[in-house]
Backbone bond lengths (Angstrom), bond angles and torsions (degrees), N, CA, C in turn:
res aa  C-N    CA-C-N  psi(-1)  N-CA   C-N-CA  omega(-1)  CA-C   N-CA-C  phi
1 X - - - 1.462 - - 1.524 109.94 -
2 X 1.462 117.24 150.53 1.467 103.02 -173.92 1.625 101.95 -127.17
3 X 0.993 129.06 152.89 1.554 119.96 -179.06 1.755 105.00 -70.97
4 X 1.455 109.85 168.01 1.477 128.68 172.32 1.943 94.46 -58.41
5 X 1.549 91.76 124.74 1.279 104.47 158.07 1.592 117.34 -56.63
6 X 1.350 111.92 150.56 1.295 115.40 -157.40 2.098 121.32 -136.36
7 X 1.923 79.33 -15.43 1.999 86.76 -167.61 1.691 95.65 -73.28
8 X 1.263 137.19 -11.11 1.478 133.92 176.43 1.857 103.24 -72.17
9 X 1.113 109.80 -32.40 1.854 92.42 -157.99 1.698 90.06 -87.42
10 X 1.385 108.94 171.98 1.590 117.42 -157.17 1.748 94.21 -100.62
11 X 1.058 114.56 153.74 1.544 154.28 -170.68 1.471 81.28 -45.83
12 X 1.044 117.58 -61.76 2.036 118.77 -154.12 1.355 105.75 -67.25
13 X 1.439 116.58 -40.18 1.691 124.19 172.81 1.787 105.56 -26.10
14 X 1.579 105.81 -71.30 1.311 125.82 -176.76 1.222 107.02 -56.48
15 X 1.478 139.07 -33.67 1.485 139.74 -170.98 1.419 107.86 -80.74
16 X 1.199 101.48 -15.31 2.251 113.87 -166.82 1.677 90.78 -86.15
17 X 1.281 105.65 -40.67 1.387 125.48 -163.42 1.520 107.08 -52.69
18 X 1.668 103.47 -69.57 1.350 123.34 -177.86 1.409 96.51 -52.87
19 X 1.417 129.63 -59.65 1.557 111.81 -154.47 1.308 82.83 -73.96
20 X 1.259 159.83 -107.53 1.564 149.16 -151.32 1.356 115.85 -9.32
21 X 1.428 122.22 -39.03 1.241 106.26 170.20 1.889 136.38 -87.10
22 X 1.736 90.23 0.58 1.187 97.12 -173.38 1.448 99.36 -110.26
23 X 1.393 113.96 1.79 1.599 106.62 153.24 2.145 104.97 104.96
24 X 1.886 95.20 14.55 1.537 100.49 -163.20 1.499 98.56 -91.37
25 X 1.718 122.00 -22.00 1.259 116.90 169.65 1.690 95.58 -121.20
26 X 1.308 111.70 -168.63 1.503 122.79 177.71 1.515 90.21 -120.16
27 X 1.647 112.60 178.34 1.540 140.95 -151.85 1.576 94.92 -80.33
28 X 1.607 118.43 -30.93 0.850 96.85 -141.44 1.409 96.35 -106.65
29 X 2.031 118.32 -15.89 0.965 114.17 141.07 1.668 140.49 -40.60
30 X 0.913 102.14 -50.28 1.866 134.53 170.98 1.555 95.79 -28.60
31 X 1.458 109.73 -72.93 1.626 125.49 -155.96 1.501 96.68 -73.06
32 X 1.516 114.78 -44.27 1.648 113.64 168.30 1.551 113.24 -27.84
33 X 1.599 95.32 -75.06 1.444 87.84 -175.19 1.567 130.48 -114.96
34 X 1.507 96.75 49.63 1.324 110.94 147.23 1.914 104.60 -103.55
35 X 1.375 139.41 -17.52 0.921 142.23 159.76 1.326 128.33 -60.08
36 X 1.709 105.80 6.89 1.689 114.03 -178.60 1.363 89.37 -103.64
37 X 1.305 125.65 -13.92 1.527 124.23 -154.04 1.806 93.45 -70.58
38 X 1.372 102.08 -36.36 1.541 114.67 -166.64 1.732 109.63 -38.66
39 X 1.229 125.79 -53.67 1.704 118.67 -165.62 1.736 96.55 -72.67
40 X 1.630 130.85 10.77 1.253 132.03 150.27 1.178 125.64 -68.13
41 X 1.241 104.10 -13.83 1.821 119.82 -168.38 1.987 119.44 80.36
42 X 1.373 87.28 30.29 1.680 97.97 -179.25 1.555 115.10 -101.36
43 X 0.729 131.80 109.92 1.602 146.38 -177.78 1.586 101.89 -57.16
44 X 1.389 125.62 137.95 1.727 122.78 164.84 1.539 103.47 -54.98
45 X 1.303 130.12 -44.70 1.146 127.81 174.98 1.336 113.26 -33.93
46 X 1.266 105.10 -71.08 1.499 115.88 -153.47 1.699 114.69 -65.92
47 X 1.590 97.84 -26.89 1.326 115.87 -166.73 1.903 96.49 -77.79
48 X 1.458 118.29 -45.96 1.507 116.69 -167.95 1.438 113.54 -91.13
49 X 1.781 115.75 -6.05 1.487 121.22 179.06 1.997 99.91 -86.74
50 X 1.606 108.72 -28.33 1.640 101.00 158.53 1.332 130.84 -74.80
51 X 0.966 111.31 -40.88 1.603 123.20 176.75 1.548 136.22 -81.76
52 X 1.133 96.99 -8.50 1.717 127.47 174.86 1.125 118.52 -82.46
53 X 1.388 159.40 151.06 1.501 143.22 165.11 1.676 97.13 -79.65
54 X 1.125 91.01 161.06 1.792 114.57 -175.68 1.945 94.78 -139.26
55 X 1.370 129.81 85.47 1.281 112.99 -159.62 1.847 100.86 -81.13
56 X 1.326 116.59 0.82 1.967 107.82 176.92 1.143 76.78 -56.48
57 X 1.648 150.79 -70.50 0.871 158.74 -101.75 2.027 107.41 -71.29
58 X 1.408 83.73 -28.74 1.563 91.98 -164.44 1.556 103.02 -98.05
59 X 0.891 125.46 -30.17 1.641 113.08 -175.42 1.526 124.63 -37.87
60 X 1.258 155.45 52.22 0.919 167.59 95.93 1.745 119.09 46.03
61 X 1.362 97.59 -59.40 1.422 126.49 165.45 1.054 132.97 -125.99
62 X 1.634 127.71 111.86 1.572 132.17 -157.37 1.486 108.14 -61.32
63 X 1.402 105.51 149.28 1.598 104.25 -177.04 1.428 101.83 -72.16
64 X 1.524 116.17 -12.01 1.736 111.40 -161.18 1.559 94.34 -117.92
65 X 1.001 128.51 18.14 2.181 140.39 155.15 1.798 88.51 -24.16
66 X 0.988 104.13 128.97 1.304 118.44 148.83 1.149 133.15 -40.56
67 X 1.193 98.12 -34.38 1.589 115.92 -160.17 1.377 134.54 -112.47
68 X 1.646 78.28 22.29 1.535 102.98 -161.12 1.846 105.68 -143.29
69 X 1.137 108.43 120.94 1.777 105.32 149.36 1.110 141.44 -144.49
70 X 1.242 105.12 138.07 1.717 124.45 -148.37 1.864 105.88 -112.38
71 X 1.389 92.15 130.45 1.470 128.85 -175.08 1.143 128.03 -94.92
72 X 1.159 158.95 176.66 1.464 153.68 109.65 1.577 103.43 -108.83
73 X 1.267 98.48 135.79 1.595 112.86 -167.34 1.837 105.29 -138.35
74 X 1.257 85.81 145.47 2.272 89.98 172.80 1.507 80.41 -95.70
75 X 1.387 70.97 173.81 1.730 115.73 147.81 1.427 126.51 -164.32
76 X 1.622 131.80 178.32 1.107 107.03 -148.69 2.064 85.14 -92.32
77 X 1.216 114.75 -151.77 1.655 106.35 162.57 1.772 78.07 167.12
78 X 1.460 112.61 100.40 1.381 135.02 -171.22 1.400 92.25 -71.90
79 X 1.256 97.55 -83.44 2.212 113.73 -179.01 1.832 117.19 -53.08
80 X 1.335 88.78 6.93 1.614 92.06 178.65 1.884 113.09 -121.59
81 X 1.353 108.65 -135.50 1.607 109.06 168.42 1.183 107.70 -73.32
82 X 1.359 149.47 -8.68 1.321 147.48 168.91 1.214 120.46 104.33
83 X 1.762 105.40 -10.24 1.330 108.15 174.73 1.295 94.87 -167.67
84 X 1.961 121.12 146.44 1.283 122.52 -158.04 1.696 86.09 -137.38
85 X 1.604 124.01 156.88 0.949 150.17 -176.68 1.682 108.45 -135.96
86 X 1.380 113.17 116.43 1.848 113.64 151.54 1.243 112.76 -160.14
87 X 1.341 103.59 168.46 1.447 129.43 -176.95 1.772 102.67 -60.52
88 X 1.310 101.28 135.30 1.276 105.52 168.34 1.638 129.77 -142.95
89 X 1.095 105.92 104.01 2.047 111.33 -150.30 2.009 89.97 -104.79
90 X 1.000 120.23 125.58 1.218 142.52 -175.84 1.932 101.69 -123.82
91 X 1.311 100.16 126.09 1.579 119.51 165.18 1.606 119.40 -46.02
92 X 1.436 133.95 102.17 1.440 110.69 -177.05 1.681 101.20 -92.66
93 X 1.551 134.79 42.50 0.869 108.75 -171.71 1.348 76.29 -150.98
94 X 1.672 122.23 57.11 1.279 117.15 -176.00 1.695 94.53 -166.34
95 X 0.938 118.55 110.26 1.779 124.17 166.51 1.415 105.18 -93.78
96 X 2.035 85.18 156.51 1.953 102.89 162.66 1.581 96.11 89.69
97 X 1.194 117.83 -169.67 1.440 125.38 -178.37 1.468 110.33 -94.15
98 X 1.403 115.56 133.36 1.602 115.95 -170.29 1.831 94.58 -139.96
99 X 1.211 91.93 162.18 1.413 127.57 -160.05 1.613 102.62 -42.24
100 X 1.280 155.71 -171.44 1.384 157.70 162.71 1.193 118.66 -127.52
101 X 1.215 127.18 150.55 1.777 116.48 169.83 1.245 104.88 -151.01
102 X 1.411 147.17 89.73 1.537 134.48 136.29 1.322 124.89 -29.30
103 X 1.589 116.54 102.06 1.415 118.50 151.58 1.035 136.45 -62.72
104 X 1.248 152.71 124.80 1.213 137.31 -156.61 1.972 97.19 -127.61
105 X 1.522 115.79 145.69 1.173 117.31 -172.87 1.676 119.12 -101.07
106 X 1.131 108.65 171.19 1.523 99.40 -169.87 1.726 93.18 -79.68
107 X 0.997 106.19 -154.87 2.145 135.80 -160.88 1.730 97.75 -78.22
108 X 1.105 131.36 9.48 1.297 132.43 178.22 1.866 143.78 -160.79
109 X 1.777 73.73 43.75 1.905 94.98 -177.33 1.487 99.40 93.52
110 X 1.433 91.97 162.41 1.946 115.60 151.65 1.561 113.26 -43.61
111 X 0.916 115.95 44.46 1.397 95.43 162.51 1.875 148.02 -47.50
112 X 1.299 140.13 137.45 1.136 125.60 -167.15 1.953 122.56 -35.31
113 X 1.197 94.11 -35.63 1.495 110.79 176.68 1.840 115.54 -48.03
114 X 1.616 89.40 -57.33 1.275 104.98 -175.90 1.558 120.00 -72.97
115 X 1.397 100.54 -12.52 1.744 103.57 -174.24 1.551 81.34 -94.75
116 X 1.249 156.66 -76.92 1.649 156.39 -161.45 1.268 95.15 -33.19
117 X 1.709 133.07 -62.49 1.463 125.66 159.63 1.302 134.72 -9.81
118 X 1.258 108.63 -46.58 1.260 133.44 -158.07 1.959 91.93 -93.70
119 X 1.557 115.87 -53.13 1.394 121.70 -166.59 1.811 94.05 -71.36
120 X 1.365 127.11 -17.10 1.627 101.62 -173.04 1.791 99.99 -122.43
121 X 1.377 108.03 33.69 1.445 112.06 143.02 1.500 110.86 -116.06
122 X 0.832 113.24 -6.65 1.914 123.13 171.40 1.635 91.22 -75.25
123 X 1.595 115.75 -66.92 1.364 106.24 -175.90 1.627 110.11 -63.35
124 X 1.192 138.97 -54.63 1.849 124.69 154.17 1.599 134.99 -27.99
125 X 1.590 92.98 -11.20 2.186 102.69 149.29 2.029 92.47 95.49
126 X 1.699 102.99 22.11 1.219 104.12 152.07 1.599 130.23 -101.62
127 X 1.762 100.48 159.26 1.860 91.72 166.31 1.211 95.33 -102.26
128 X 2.000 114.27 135.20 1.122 121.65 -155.33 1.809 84.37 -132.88
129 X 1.670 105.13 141.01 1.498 119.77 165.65 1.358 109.59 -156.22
130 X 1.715 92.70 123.71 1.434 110.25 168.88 1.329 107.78 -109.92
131 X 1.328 105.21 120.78 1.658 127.03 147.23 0.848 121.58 -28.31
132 X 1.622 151.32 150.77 1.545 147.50 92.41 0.949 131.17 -88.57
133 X 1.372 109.59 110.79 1.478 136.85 168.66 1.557 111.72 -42.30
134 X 1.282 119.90 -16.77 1.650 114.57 175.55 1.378 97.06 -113.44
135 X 1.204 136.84 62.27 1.488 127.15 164.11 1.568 100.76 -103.65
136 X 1.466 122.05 -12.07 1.304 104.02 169.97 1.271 114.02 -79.22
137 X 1.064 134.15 2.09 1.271 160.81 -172.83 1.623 122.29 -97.03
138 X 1.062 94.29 -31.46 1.743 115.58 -177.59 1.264 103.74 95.26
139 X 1.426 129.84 27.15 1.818 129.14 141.97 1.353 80.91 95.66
140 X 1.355 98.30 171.69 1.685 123.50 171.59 1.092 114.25 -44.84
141 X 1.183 121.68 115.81 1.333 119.12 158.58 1.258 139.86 -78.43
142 X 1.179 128.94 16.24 1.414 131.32 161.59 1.446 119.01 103.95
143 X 1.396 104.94 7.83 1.496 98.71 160.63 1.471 98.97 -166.73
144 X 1.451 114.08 154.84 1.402 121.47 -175.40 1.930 125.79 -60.05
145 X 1.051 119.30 -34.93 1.465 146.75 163.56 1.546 83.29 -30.41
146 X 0.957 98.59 -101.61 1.438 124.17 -160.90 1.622 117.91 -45.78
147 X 1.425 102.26 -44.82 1.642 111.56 170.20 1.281 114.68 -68.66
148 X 1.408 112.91 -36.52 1.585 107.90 169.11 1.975 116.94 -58.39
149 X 1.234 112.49 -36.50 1.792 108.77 -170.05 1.817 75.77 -91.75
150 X 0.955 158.96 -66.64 1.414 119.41 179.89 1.568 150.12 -26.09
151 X 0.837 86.11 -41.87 1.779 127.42 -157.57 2.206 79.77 -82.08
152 X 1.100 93.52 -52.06 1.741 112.40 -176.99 1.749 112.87 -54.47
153 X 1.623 102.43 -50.28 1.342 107.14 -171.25 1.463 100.95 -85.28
154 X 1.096 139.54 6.69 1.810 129.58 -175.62 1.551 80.63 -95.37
155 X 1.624 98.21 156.74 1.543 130.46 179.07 1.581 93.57 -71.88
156 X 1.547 124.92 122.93 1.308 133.57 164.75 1.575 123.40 -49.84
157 X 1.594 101.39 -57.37 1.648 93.93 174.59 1.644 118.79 -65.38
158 X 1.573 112.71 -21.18 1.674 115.59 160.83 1.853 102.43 -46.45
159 X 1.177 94.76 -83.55 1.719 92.15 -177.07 1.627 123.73 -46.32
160 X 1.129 112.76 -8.80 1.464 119.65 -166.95 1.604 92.14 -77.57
161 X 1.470 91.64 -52.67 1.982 104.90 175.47 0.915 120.45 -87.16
162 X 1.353 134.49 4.81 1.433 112.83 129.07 1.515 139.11 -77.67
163 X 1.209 90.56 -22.59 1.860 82.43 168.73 1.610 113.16 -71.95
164 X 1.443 113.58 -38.97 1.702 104.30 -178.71 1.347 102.11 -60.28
165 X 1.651 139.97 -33.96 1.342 127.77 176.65 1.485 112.87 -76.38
166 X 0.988 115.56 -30.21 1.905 112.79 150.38 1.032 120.11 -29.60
167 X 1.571 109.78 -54.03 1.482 114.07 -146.26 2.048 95.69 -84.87
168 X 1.660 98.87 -40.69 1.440 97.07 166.80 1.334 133.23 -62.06
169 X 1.080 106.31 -28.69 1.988 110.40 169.67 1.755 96.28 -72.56
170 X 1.288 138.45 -36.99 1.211 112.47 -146.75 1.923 94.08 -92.16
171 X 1.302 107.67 -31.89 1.770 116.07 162.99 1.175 139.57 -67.19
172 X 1.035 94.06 -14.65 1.812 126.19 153.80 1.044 130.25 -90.54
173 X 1.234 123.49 -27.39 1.697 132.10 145.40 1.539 133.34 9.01
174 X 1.325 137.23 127.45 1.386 111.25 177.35 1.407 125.12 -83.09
175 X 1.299 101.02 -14.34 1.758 113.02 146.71 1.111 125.60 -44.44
176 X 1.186 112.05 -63.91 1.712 119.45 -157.52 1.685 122.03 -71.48
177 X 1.051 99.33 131.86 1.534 103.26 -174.19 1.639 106.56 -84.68
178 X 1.241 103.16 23.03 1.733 99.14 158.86 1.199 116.30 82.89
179 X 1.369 117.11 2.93 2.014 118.27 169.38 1.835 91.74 -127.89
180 X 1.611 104.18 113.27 0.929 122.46 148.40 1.938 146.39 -44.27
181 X 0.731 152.84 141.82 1.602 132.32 143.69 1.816 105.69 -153.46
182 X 1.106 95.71 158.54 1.386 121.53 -154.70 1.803 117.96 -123.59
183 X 1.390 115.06 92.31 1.216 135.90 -161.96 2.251 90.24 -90.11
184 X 1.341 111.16 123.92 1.411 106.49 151.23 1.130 119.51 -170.49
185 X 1.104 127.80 167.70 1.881 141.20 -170.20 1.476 101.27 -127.62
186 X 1.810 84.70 136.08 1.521 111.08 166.19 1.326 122.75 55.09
187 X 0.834 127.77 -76.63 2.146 130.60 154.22 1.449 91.59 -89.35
188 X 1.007 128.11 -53.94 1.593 102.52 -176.40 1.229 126.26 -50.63
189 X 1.479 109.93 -45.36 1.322 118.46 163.13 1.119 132.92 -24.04
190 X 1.588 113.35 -57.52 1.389 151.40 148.68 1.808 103.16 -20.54
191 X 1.488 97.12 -65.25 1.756 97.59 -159.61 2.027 91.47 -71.13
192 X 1.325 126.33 -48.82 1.104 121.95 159.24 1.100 131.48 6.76
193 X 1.350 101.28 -53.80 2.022 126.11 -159.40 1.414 92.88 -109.58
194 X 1.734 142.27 -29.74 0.810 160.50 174.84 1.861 87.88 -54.54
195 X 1.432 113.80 -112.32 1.413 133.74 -178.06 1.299 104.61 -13.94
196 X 1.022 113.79 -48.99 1.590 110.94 -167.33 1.650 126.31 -75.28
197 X 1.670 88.66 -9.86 1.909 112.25 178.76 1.509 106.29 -112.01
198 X 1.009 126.09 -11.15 1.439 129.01 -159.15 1.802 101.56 -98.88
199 X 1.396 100.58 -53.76 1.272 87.41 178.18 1.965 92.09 -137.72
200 X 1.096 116.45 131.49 1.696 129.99 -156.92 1.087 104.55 -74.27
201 X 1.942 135.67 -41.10 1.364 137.15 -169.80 1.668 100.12 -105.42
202 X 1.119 107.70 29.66 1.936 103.16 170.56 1.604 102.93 -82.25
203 X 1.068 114.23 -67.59 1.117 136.51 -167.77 1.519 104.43 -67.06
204 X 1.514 114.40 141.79 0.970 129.50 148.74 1.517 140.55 -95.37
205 X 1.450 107.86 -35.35 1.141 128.51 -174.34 2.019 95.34 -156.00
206 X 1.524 110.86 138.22 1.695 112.54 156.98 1.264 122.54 -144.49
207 X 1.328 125.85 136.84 1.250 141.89 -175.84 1.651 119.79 -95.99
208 X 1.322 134.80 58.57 1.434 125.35 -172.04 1.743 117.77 -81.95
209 X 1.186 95.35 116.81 1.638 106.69 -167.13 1.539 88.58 -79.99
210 X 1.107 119.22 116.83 1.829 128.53 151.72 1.457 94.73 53.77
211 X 1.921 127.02 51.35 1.522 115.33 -178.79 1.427 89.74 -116.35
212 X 1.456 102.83 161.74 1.549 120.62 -166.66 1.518 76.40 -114.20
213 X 2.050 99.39 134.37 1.712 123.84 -178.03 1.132 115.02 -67.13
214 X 1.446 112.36 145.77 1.524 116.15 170.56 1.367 109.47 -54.11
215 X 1.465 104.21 152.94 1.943 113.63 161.30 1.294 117.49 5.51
216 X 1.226 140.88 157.99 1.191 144.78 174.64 1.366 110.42 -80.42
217 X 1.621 116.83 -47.24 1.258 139.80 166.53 1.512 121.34 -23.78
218 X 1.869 93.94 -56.50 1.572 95.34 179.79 1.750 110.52 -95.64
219 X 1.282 131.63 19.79 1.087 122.85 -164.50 1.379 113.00 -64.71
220 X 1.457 93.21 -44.51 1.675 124.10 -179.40 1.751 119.55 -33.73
221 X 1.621 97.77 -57.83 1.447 118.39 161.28 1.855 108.63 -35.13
222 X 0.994 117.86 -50.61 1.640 98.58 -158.50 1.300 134.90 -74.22
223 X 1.271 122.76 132.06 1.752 124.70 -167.22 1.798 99.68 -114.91
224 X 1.298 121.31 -33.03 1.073 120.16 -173.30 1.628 111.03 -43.38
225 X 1.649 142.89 141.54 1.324 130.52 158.99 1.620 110.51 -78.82
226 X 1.559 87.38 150.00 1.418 93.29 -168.00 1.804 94.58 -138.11
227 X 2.154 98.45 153.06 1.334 98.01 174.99 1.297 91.54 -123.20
228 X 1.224 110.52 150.44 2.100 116.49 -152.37 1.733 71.86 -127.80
229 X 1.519 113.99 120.97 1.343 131.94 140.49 1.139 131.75 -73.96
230 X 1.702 139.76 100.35 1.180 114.01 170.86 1.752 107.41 -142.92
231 X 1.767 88.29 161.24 1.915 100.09 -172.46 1.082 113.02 -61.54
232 X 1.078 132.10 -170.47 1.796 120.46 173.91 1.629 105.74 -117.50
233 X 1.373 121.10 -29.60 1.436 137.88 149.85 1.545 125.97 -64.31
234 X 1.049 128.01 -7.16 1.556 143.02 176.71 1.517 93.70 -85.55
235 X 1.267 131.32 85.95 1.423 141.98 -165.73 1.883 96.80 -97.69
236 X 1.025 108.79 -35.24 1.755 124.45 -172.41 2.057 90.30 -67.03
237 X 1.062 121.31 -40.02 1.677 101.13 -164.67 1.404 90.98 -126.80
238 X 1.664 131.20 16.95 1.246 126.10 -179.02 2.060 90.94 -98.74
239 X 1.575 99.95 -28.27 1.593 86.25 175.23 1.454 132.43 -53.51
240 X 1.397 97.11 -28.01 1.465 115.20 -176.30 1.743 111.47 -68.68
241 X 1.320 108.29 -26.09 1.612 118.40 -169.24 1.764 106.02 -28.92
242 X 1.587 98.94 -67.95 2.015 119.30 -141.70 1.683 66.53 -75.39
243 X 1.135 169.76 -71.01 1.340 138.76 -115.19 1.833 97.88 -88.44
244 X 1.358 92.51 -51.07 1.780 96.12 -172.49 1.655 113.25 -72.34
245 X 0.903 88.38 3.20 1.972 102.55 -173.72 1.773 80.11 -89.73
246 X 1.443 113.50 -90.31 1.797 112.04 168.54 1.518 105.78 -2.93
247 X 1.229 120.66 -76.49 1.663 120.47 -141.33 1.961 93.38 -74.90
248 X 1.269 97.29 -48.41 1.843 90.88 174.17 1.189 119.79 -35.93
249 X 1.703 108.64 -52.52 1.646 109.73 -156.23 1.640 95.29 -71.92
250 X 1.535 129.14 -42.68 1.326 134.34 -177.38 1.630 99.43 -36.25
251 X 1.697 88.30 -69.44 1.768 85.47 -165.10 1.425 118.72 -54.36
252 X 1.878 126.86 -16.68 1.475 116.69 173.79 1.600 99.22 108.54
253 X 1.201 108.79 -12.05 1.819 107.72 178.03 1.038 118.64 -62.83
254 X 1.203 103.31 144.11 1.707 119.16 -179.28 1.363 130.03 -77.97
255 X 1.757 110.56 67.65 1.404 95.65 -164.18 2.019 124.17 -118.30
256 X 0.965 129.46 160.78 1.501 125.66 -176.27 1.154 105.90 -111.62
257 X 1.539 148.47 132.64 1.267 141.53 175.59 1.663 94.55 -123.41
258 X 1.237 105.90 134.39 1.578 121.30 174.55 1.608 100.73 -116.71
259 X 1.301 110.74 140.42 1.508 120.68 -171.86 1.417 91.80 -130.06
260 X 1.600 129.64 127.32 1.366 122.30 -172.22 1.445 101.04 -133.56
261 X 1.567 93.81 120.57 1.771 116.84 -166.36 1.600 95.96 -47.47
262 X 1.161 93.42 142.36 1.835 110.89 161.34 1.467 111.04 69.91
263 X 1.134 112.81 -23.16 1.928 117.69 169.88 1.402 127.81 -45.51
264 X 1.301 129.66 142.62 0.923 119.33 -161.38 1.679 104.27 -111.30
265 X 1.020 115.44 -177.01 2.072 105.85 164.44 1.291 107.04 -68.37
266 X 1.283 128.30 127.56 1.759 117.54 169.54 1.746 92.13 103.03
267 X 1.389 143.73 0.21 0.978 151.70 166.33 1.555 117.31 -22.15
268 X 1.663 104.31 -42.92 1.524 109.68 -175.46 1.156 126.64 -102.36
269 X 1.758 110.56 5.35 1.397 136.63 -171.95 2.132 102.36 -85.72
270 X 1.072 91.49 88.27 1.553 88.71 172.25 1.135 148.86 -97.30
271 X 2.103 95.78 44.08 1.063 106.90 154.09 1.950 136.60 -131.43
272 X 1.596 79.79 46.42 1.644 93.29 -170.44 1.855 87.94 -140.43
273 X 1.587 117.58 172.22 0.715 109.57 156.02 1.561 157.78 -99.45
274 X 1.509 96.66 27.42 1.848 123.47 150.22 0.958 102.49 -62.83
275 X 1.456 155.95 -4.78 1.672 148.24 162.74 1.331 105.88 -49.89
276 X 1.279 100.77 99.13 1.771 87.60 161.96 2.271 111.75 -105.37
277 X 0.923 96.34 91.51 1.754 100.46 177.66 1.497 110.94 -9.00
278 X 1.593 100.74 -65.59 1.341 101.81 -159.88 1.729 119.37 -66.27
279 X 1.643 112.43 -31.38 1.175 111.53 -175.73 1.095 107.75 -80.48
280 X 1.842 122.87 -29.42 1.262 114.40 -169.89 1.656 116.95 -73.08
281 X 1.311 115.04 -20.57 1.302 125.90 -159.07 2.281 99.54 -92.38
282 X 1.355 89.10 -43.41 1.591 85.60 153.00 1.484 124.04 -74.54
283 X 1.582 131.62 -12.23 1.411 121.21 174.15 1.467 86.30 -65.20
284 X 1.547 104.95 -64.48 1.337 106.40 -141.05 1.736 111.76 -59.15
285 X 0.883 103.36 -31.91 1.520 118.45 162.52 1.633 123.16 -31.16
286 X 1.596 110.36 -55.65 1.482 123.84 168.57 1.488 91.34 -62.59
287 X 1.263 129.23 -70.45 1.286 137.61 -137.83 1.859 99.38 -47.28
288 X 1.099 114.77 -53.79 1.498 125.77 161.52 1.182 126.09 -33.89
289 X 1.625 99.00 -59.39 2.202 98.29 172.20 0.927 96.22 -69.54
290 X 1.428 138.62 -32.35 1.517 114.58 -169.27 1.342 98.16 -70.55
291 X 1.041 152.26 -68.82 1.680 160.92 -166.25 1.288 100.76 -20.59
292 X 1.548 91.34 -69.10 2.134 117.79 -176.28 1.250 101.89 -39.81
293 X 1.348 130.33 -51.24 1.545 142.79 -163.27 1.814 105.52 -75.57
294 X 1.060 99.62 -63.39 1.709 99.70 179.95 1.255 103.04 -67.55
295 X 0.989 134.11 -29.99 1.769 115.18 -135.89 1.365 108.11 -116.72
296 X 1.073 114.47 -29.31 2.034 129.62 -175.13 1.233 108.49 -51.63
């Protein structure tokens, strides 16, 4: 299946998009002015079946892979909701202790997207666990709308601590050979840059796809190397770049930032039409050597 073509609709569509999902307009703004698009000759259809997730869209890697098996697991998370729930897909065609990776999800649950993430670094010969941040909640509920004003009403520093107790159950693991790294988008991204400042020897390696940096405060803290993904049109978390770019180089961290022409925020999400194939399939591409490199 391929997503709704996307190089016809105009630049601003996608910009209405992003702030709607990050909570800068409401839905009903959103549909307003995607409803101006109309004397362009753009249908509401056409305009919200691109810009919408479609999650068939993302399966990539079958939930029933051979080569793969998938869990749901707690853990405890004291300083957080008190108790954490995620997916956890382990390689069966891989013995002994192997590498770790926390996925982390964007601003509105586990979504299907984010669990397939998780299934084709399991098939790349990682143990992969994604969190949901709405399991105190009773987990994702099945569509983004809704997971987003959830995801909204939980206490932030709660979720903040649950992902660092994520990140300790999954490095603590009886799998894991004890070097962590931490794959996430958009708020994940966020927690990404988070983990890696919060506490300095968690991390081994982090990957933040298009995430806006922790505090300024803790920037200082981070030793972990990091590869910073970002769109070249994502103007909202590209502002943030030149300051957190500054505080890295101060602290001596080891980091690579890739900026990928014409991408949008959500670039690697392939099930909306911000998918761009080619850049995402080269992020994801680094994202791997980088893993291989830190983490082995």
């Amino acid at each position: 299946m391929n997503i709704p073509q996307s190089d016809h609709i105009p630049q601003e569509a996608f910009d209405w998009y992003d702030e709607y999902a990050h909570g800068l307009i409401d839905r009903r703004t959103f549909m307003k002015k995607l409803g101006g698009l109309a004397a362009l000759g753009f249908t509401m259809s056409m305009l919200t079946s691109t810009l919408m997730p479609n999650y068939a869209f993302a399966e990539q890697v079958s939930f029933n892979d051979d080569d793969l098996t998938a869990t749901y697991e707690e853990f405890d998370s004291p300083k957080g909701h008190g108790k954490g729930k995620g997916y956890l897909v382990v390689p069966t065609n891989k013995s002994g202790k192997l590498p770790v990776v926390l996925v982390i999800h964007e601003n509105r649950g586990l979504n299907p997207y984010v669990k397939d993430v998780a299934r084709r670094l399991a098939k790349a010969g990682f143990v992969a666990f994604a969190p949901d941040a709405l399991e105190p909640l009773g987990g994702y509920p099945g569509n983004d709308d809704e997971g987003r004003a959830m995801q909204k009403s939980l206490d932030r520093e709660k979720i903040q601590n649950d992902f660092v107790a994520a990140a300790h159950f999954l490095k603590s693991h009886a799998l894991s050979n004890g070097k962590l790294g931490a794959v996430g988008f958009c708020f994940g991204g966020y927690i990404v840059n988070y983990l890696a400042a919060v506490e300095p020897n968690l991390l081994s390696a982090g990957v933040p796809f298009y995430g806006t940096p922790a505090s300024e405060s803790l920037q200082k803290n981070i030793k972990a190397p990091l590869l910073i993904q970002l769109g070249e049109l994502d103007k909202r978390v590209n502002a943030t770049w030149p300051g957190y770019e500054e505080n890295l180089k101060s602290a001596g961290v080891a980091f690579t930032m890739h900026m990928y022409e014409g991408a949008n925020h959500g670039f690697h999400n392939d099930s909306t039409g911000r998918y761009d194939k080619e850049n995402a399939e080269l992020a994801w591409q680094r994202t791997l050597q980088f893993f291989e490199k830190h983490l082995a």
